[in-house]
mmCIF file of the N, C-alpha and C atoms, coordinates in Angstrom:
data_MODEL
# 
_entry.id   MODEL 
# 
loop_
_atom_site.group_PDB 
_atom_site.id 
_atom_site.type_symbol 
_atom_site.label_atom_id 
_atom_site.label_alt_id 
_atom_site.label_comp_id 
_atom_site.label_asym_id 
_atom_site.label_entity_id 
_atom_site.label_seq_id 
_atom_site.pdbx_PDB_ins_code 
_atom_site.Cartn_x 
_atom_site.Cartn_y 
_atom_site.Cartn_z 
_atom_site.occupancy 
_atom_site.B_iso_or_equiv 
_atom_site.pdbx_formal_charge 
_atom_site.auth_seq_id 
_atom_site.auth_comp_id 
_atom_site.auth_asym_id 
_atom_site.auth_atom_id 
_atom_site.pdbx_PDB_model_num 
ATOM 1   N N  . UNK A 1 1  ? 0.836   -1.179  0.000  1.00 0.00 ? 1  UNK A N  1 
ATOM 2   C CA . UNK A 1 1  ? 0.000   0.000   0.000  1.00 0.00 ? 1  UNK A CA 1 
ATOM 3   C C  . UNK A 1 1  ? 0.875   1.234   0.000  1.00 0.00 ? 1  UNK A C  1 
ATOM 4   N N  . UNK A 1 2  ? 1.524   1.341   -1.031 1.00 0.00 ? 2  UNK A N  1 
ATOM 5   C CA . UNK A 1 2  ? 2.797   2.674   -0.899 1.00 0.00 ? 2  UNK A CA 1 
ATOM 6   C C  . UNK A 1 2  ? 1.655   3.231   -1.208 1.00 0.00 ? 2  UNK A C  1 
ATOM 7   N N  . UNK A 1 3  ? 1.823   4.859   -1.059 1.00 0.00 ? 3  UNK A N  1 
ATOM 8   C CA . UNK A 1 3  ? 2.949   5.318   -0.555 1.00 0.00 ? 3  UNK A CA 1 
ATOM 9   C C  . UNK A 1 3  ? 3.632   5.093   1.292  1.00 0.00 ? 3  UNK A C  1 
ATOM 10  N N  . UNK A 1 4  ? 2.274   4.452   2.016  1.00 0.00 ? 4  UNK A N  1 
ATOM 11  C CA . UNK A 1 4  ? 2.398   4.186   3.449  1.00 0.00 ? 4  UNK A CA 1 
ATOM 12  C C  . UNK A 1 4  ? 3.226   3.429   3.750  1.00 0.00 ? 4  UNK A C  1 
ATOM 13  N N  . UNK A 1 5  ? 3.016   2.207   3.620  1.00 0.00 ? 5  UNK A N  1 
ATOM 14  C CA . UNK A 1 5  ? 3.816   1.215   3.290  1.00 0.00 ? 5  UNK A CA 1 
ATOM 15  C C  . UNK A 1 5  ? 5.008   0.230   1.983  1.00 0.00 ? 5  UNK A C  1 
ATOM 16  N N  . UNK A 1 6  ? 5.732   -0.070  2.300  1.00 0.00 ? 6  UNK A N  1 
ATOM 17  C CA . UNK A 1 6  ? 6.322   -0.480  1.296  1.00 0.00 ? 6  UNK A CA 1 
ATOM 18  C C  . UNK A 1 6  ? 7.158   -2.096  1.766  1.00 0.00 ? 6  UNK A C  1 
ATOM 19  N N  . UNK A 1 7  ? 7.487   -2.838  0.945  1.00 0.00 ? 7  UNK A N  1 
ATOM 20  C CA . UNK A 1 7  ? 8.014   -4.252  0.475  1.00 0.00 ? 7  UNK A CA 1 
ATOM 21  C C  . UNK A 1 7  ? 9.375   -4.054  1.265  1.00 0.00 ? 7  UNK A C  1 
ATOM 22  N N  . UNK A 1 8  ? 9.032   -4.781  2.519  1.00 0.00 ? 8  UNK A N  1 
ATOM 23  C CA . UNK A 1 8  ? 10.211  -4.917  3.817  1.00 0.00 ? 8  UNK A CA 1 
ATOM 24  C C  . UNK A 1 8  ? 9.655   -4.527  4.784  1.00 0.00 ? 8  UNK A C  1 
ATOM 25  N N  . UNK A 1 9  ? 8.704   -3.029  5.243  1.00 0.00 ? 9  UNK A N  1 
ATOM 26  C CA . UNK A 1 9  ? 7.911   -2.709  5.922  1.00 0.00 ? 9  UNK A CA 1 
ATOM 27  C C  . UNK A 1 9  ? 7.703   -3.787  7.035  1.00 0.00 ? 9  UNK A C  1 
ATOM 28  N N  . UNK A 1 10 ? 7.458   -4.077  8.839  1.00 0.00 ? 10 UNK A N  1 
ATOM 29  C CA . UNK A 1 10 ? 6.771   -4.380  9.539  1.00 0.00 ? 10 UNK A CA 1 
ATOM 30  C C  . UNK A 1 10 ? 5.986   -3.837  9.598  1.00 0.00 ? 10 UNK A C  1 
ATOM 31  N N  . UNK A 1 11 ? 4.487   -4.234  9.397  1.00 0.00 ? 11 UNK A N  1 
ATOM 32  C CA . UNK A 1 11 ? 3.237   -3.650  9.953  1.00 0.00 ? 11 UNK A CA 1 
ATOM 33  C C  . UNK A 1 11 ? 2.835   -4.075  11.333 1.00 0.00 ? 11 UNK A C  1 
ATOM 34  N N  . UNK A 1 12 ? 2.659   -3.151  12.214 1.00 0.00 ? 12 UNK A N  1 
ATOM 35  C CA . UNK A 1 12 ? 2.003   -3.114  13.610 1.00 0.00 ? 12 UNK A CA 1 
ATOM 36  C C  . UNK A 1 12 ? 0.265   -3.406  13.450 1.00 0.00 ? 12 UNK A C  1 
ATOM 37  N N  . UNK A 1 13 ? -0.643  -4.369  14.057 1.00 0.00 ? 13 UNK A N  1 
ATOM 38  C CA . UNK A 1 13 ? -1.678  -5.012  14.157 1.00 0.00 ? 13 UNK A CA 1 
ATOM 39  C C  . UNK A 1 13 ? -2.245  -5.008  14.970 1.00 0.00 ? 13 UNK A C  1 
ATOM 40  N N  . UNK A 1 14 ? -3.018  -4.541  15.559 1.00 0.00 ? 14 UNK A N  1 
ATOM 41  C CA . UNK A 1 14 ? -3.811  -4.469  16.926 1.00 0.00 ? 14 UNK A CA 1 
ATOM 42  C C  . UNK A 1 14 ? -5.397  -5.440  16.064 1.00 0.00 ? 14 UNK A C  1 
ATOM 43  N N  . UNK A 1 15 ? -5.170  -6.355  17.202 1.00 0.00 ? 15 UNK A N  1 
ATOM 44  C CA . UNK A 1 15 ? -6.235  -8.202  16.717 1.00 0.00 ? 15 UNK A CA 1 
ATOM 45  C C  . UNK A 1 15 ? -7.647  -7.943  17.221 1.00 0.00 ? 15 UNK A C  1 
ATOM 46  N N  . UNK A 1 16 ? -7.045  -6.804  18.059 1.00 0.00 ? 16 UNK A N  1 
ATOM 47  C CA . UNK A 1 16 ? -8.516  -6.271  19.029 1.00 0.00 ? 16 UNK A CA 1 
ATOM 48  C C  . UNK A 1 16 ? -9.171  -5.202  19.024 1.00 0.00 ? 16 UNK A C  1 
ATOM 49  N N  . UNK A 1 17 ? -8.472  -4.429  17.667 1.00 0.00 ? 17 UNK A N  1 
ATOM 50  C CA . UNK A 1 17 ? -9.542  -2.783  17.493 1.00 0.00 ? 17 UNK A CA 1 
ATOM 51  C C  . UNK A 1 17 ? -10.265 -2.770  16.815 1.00 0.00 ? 17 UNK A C  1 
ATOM 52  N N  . UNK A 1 18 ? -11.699 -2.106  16.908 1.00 0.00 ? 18 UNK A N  1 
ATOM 53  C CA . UNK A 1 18 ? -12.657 -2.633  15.882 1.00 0.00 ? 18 UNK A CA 1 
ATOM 54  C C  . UNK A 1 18 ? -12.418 -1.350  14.784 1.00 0.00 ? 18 UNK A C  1 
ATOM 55  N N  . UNK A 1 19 ? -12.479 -1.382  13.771 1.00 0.00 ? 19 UNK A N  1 
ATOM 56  C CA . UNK A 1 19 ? -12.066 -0.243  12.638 1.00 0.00 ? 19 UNK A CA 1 
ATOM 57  C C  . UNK A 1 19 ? -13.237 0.526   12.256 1.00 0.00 ? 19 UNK A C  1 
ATOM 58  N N  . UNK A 1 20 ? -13.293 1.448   12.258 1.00 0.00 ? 20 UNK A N  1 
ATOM 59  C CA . UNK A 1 20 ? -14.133 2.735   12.031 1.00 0.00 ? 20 UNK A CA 1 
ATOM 60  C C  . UNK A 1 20 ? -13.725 3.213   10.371 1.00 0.00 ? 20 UNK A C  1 
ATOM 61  N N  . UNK A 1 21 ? -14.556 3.802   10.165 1.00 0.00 ? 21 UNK A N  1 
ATOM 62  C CA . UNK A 1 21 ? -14.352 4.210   8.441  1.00 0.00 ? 21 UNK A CA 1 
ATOM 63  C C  . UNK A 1 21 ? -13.105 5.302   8.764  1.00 0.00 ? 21 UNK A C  1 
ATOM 64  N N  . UNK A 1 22 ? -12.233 4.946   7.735  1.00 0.00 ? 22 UNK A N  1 
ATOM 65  C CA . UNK A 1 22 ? -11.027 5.890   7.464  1.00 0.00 ? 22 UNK A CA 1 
ATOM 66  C C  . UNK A 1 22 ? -9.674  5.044   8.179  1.00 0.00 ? 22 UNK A C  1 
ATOM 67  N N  . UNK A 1 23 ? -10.183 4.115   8.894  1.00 0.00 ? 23 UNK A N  1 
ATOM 68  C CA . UNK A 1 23 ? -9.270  3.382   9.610  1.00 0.00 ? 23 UNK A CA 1 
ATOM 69  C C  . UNK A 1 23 ? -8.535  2.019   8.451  1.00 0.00 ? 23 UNK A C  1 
ATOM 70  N N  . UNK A 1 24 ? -7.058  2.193   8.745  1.00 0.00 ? 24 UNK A N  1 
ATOM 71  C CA . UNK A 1 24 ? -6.340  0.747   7.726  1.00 0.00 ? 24 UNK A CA 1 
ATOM 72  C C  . UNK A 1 24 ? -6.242  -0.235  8.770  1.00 0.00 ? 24 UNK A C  1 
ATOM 73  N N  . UNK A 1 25 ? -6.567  -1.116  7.687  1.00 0.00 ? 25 UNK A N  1 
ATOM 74  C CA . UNK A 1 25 ? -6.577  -2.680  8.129  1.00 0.00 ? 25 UNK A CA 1 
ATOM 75  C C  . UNK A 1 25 ? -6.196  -3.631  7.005  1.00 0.00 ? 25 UNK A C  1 
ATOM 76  N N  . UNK A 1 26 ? -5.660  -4.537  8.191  1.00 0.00 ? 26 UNK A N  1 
ATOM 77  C CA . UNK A 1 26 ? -5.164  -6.007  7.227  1.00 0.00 ? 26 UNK A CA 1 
ATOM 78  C C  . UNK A 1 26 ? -6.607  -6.729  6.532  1.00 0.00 ? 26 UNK A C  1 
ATOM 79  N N  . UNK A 1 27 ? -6.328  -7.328  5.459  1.00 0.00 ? 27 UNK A N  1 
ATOM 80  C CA . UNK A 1 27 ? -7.690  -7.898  5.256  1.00 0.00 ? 27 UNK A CA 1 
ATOM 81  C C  . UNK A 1 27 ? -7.276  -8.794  4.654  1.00 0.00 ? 27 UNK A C  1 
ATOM 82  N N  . UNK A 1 28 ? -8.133  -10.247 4.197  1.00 0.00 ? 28 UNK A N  1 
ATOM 83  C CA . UNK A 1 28 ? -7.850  -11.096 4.385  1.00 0.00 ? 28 UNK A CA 1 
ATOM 84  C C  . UNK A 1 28 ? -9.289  -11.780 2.759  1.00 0.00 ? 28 UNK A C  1 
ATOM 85  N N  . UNK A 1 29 ? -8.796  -11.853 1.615  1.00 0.00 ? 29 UNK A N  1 
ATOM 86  C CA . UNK A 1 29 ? -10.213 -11.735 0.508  1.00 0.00 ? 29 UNK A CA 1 
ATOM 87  C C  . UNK A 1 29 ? -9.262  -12.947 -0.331 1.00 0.00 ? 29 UNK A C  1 
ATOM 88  N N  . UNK A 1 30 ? -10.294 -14.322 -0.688 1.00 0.00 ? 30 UNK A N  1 
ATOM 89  C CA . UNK A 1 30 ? -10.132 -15.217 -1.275 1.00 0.00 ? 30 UNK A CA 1 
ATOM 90  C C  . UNK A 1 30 ? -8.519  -15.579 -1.226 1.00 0.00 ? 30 UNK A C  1 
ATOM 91  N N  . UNK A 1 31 ? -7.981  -15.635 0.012  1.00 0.00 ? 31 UNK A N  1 
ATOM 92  C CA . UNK A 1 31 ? -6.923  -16.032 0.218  1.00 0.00 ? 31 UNK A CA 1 
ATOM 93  C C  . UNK A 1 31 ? -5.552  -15.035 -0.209 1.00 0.00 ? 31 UNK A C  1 
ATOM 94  N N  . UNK A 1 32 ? -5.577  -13.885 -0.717 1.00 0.00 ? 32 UNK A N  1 
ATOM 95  C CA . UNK A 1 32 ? -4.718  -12.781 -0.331 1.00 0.00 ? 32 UNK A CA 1 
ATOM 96  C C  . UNK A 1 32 ? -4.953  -11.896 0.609  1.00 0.00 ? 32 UNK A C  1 
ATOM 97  N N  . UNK A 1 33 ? -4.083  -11.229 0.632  1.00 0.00 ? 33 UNK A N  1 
ATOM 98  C CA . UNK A 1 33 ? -3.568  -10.470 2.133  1.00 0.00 ? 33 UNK A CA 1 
ATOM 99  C C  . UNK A 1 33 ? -3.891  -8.793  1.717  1.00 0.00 ? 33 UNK A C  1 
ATOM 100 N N  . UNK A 1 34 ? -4.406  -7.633  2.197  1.00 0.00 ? 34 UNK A N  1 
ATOM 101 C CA . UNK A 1 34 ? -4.407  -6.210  1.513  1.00 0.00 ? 34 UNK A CA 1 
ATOM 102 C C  . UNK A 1 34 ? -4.402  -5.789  2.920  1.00 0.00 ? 34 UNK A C  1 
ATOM 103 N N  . UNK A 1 35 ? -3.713  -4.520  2.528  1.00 0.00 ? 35 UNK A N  1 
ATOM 104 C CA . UNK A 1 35 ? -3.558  -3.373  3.554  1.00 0.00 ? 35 UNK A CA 1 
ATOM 105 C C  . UNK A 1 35 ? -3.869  -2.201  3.144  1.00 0.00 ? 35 UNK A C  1 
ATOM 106 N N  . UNK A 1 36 ? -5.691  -2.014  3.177  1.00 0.00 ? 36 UNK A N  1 
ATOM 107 C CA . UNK A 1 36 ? -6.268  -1.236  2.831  1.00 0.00 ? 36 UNK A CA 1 
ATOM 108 C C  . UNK A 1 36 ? -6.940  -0.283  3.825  1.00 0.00 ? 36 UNK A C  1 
ATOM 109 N N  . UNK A 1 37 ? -7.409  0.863   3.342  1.00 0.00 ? 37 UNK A N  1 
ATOM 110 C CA . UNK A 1 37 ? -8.281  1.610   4.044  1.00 0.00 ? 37 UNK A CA 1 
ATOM 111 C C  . UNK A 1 37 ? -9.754  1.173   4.491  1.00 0.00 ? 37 UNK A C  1 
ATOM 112 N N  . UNK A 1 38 ? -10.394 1.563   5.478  1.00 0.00 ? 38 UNK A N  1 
ATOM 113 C CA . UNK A 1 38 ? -11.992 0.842   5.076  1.00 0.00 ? 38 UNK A CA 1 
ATOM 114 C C  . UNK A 1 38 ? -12.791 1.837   5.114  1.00 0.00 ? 38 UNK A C  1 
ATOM 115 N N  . UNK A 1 39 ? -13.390 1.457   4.219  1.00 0.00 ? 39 UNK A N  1 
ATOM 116 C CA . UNK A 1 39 ? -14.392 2.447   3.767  1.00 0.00 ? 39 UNK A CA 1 
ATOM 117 C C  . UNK A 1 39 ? -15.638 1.887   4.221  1.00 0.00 ? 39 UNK A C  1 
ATOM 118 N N  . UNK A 1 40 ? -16.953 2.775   3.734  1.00 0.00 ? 40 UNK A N  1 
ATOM 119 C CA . UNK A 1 40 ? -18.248 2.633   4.081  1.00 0.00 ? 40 UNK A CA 1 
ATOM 120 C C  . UNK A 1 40 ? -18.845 1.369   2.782  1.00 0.00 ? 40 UNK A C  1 
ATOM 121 N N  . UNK A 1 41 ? -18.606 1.266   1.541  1.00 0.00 ? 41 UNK A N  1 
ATOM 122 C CA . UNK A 1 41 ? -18.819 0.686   0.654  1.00 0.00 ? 41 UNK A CA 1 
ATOM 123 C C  . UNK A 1 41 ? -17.577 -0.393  0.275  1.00 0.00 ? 41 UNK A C  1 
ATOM 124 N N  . UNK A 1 42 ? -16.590 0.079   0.288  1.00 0.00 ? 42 UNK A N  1 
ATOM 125 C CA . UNK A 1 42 ? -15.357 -0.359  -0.314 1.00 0.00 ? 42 UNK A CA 1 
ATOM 126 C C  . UNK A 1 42 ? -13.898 -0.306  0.605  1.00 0.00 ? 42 UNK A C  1 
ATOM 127 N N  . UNK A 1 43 ? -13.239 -1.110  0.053  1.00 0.00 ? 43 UNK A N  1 
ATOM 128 C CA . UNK A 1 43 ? -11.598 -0.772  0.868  1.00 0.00 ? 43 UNK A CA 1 
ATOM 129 C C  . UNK A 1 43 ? -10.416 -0.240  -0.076 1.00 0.00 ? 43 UNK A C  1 
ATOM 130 N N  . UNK A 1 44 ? -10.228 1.118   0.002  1.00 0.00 ? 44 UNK A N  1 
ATOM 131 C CA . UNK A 1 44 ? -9.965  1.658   -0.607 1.00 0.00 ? 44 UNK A CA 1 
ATOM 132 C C  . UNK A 1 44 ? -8.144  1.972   -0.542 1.00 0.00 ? 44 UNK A C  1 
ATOM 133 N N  . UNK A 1 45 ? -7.673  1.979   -1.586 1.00 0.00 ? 45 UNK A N  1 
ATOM 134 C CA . UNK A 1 45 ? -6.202  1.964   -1.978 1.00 0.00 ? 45 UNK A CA 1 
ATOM 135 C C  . UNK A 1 45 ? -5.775  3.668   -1.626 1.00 0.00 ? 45 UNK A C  1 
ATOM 136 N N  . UNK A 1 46 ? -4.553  4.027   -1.316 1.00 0.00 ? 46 UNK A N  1 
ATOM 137 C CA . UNK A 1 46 ? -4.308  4.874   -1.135 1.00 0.00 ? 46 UNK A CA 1 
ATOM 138 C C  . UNK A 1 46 ? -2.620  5.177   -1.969 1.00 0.00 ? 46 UNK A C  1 
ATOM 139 N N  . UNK A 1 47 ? -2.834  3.950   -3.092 1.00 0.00 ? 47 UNK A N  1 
ATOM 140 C CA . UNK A 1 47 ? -1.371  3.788   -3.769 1.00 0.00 ? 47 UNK A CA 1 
ATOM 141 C C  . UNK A 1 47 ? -2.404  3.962   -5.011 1.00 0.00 ? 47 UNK A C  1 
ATOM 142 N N  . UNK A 1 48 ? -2.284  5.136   -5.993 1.00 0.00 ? 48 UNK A N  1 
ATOM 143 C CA . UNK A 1 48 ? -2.486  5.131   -7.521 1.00 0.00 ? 48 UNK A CA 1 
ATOM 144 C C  . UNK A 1 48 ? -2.749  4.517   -8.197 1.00 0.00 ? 48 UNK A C  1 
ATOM 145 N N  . UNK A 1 49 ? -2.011  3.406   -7.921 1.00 0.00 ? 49 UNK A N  1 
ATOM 146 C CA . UNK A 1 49 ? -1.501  2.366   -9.205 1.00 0.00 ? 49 UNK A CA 1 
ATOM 147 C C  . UNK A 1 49 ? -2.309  1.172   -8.763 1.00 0.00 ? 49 UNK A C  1 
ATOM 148 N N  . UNK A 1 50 ? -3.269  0.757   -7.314 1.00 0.00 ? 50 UNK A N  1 
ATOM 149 C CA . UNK A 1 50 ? -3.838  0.261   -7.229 1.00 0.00 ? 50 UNK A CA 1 
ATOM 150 C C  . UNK A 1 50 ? -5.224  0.035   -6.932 1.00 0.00 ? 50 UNK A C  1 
ATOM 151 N N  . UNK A 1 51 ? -6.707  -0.515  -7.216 1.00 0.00 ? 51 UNK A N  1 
ATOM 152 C CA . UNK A 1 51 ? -7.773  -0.302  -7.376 1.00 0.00 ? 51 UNK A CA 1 
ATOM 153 C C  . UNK A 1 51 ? -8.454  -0.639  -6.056 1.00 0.00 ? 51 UNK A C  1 
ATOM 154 N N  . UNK A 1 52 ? -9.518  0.541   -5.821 1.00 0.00 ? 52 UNK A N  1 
ATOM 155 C CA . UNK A 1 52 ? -10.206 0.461   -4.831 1.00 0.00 ? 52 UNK A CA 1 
ATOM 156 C C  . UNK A 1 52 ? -10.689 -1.238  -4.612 1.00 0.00 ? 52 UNK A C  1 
ATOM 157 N N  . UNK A 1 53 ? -10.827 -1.920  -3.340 1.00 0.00 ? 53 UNK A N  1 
ATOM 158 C CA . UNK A 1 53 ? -12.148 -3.411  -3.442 1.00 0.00 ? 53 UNK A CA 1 
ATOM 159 C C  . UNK A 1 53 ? -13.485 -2.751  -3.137 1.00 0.00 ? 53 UNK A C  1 
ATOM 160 N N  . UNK A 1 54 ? -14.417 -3.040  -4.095 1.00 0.00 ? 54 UNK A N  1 
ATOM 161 C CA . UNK A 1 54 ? -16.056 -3.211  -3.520 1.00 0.00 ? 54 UNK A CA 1 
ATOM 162 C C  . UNK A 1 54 ? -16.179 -4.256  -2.673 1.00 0.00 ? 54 UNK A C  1 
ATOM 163 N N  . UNK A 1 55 ? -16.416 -4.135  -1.422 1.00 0.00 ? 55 UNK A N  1 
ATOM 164 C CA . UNK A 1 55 ? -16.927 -4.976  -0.482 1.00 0.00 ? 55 UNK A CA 1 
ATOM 165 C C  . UNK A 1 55 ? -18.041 -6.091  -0.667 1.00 0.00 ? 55 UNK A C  1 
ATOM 166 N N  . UNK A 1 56 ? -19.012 -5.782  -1.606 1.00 0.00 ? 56 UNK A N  1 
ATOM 167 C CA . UNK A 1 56 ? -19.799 -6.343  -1.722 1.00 0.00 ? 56 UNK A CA 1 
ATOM 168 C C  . UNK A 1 56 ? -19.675 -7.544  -2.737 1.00 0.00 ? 56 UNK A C  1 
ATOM 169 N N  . UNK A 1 57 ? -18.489 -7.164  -3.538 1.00 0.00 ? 57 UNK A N  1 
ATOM 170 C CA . UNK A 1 57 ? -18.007 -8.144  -4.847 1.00 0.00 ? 57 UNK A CA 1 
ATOM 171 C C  . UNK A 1 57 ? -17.728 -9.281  -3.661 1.00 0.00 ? 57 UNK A C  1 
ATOM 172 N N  . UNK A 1 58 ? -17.067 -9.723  -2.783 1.00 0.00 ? 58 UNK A N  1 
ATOM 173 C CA . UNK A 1 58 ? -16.391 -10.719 -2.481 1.00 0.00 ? 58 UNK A CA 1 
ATOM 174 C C  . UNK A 1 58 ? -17.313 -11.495 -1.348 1.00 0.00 ? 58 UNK A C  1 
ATOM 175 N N  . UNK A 1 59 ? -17.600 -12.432 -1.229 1.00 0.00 ? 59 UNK A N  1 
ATOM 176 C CA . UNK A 1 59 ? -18.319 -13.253 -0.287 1.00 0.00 ? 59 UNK A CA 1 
ATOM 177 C C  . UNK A 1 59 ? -16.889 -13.803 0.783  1.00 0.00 ? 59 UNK A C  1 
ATOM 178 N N  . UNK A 1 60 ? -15.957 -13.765 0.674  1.00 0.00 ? 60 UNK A N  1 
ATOM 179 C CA . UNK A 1 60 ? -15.299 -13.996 1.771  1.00 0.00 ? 60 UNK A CA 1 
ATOM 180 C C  . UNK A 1 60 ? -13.852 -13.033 1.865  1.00 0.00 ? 60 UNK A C  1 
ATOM 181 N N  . UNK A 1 61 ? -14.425 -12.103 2.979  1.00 0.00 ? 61 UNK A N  1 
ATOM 182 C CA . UNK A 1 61 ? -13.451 -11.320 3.376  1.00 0.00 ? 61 UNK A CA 1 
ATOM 183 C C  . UNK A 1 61 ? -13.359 -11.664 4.875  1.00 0.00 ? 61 UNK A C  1 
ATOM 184 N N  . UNK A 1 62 ? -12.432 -11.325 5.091  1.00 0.00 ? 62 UNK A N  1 
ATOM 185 C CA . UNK A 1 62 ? -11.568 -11.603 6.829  1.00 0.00 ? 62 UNK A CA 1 
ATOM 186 C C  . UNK A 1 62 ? -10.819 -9.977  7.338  1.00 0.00 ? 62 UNK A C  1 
ATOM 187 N N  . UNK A 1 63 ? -11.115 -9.399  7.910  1.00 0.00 ? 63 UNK A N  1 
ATOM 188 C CA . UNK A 1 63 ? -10.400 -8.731  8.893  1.00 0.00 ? 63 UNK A CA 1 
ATOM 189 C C  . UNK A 1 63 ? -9.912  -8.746  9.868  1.00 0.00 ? 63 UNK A C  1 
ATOM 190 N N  . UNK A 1 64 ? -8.080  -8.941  9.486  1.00 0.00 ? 64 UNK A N  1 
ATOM 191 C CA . UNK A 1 64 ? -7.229  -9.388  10.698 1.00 0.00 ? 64 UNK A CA 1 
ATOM 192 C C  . UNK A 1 64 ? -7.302  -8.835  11.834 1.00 0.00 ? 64 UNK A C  1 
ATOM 193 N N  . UNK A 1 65 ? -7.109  -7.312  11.504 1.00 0.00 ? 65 UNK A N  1 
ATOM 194 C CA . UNK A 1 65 ? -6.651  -6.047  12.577 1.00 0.00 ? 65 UNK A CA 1 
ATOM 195 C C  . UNK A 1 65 ? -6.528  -4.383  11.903 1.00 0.00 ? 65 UNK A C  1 
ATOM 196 N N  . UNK A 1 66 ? -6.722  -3.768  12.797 1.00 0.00 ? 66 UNK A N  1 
ATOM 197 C CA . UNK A 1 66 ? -6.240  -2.517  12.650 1.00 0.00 ? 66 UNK A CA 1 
ATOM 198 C C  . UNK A 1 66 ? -4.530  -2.364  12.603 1.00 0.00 ? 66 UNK A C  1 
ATOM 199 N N  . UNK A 1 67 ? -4.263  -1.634  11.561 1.00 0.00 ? 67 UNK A N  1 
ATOM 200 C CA . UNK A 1 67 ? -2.892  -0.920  11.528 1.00 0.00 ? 67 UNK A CA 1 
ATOM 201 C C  . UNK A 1 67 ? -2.354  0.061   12.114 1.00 0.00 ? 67 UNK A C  1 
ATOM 202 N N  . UNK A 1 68 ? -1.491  -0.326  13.087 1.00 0.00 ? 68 UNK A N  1 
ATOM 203 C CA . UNK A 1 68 ? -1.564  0.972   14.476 1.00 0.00 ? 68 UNK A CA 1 
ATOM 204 C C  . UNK A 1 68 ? -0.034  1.256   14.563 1.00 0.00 ? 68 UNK A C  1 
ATOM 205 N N  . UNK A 1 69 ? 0.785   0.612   13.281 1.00 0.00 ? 69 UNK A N  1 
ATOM 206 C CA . UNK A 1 69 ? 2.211   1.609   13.375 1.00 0.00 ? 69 UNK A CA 1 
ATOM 207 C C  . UNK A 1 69 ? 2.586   0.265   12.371 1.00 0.00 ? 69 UNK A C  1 
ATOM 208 N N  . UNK A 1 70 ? 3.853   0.586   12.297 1.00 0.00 ? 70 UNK A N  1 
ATOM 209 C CA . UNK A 1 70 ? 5.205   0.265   11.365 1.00 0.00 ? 70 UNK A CA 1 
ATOM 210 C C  . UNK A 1 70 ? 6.908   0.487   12.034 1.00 0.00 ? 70 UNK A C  1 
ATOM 211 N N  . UNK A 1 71 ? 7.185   -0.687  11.345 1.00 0.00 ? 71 UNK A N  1 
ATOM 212 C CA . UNK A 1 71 ? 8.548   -0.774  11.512 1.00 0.00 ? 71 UNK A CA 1 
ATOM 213 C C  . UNK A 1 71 ? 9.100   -0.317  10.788 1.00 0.00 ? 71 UNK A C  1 
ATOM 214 N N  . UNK A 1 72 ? 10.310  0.447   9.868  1.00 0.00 ? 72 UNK A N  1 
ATOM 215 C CA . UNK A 1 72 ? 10.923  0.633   8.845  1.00 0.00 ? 72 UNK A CA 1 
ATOM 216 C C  . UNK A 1 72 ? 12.309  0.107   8.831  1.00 0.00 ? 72 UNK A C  1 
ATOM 217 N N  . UNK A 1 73 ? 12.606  -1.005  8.173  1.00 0.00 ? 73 UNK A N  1 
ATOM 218 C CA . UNK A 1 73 ? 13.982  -1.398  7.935  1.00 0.00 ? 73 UNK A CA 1 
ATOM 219 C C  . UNK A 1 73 ? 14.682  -0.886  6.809  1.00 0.00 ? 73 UNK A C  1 
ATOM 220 N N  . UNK A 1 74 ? 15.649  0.163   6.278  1.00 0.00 ? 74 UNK A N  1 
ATOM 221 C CA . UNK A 1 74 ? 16.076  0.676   5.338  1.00 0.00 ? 74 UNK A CA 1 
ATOM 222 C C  . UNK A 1 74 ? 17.595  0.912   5.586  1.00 0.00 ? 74 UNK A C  1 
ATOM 223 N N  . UNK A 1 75 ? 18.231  0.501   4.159  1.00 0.00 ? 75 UNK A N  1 
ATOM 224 C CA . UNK A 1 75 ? 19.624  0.870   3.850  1.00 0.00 ? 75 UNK A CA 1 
ATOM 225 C C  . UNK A 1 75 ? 20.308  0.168   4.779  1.00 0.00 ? 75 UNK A C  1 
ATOM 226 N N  . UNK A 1 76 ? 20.228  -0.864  4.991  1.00 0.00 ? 76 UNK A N  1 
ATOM 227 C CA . UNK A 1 76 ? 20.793  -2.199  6.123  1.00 0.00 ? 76 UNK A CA 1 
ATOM 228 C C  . UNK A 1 76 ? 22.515  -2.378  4.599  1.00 0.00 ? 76 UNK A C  1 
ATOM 229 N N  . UNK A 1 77 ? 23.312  -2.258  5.558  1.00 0.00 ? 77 UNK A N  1 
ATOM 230 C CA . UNK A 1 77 ? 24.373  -3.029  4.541  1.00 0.00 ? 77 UNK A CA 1 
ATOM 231 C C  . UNK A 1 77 ? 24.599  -4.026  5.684  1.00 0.00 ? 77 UNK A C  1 
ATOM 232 N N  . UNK A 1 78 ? 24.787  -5.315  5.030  1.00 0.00 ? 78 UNK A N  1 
ATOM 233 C CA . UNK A 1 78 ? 25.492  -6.721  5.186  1.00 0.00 ? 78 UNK A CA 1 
ATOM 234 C C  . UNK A 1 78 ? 26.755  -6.616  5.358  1.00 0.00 ? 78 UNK A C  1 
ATOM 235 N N  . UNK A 1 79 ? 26.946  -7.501  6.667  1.00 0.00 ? 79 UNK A N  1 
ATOM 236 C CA . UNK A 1 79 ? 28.759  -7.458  6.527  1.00 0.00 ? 79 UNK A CA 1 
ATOM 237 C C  . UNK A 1 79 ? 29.092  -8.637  6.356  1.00 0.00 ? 79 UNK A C  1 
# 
């Protein structure tokens, strides 16, 4: 979900907050994983390049958790 997140990212998960509209969450739709916004209709992308979900298209969605921080691992050199 860049620009928020990006590929290495830890996402922080709270298993126990219930999500309110405008709130990101892990979600869980025909066996992939999204870290989307939730919306009132839809879960909505906040990366350009990727397309809002209609909620209603999918008969099995899962909501892991609310997204309540991040880790950032960057520019690590190996010794």
């Amino acid at each position: 979900m860049e620009p928020d997140y990006y590929d290495g990212d830890i996402v922080l998960v709270s298993q126990k907050a219930e999500l309110s509209h405008g709130d990101v969450g892990i979600f869980i739709i025909n066996n992939d994983a999204y870290i989307k916004e939730y919306g009132e209709t839809e879960l909505i992308s906040r990366n350009p390049d990727a397309d809002n979900i209609i909620i209603s298209e999918y008969d099995n969605i899962v909501c892991m958790g609310k997204v309540v921080g991040k880790y950032v691992w960057r520019n690590v050199q190996r010794i």
